[in-house]
N, C-alpha and C positions, 0 to 999 in steps of 0.2 A: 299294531297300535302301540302306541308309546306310553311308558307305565304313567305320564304327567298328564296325560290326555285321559286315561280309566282312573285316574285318581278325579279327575275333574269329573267327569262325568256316573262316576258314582256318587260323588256327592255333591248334585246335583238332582240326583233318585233322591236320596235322601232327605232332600230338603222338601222335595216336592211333595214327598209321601210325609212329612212330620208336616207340612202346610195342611195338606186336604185333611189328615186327620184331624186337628182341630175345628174344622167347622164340619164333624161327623157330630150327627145325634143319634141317637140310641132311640132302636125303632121299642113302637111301644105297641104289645097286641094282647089282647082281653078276648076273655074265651067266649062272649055273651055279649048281647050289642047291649050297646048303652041305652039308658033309661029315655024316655022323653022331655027331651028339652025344657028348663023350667021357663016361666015365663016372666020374661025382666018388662021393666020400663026404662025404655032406651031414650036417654037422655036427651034434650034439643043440639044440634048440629052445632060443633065448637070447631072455631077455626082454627087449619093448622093442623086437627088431630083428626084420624078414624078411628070409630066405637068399634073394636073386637068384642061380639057377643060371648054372654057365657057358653060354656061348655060342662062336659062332663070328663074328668079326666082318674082315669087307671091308677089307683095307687092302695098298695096293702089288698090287693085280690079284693078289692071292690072299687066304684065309681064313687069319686066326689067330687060336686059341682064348685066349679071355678068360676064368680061374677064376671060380668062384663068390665071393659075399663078402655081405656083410652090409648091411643097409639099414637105416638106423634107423626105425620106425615113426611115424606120420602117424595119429592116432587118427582111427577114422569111416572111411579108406581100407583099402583093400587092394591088393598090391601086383602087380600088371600084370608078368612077365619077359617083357622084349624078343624079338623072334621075326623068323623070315622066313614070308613070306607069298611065293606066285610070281603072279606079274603079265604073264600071256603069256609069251616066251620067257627073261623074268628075275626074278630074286629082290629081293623089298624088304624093307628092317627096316627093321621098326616098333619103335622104342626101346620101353621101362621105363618103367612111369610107376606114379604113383598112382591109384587108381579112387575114386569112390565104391561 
């Protein structure tokens, strides 16, 4: 292989690896399931946007509840609210996202 070919082709690794990393997020896991969901009132259906319910979210070695609020729509998706899932003896969120 020609040194103009693994010069290309390394950076090309490179680039790919400095892409994914930036849409890495930083997993988030809490020793203790989260509290019970508070209880909002979910606003009437606005066009345009999905309501992401509140949640409870991990910060400083305890939960603190995050309102609800509005997501601007992403036509063809629908919208994923973030969750904890328990993973053996701890809880993990899984952020928000869009779906197909």
């Amino acid at each position: 292989m020609n040194t103009q070919k693994l010069v290309r082709m390394l950076a090309a690794g490179v680039a790919a690896l400095s892409t994914s990393a930036a849409f890495a997020q930083a997993v988030i896991v809490a020793p203790m399931a989260p509290p019970a969901p508070r209880v909002e009132a979910v606003p009437p259906p606005r066009a345009g946007y999905a309501w992401d319910p509140g949640h409870w979210r991990w910060a400083g070695g305890r939960y603190v509840w995050v309102a609800g609020h509005w997501q601007t729509l992403h036509p063809g998706y629908r919208w994923v609210p973030g969750h904890w899932v328990a993973r053996g003896p701890n809880w993990r969120w899984v952020p928000a996202h869009w779906a197909l």
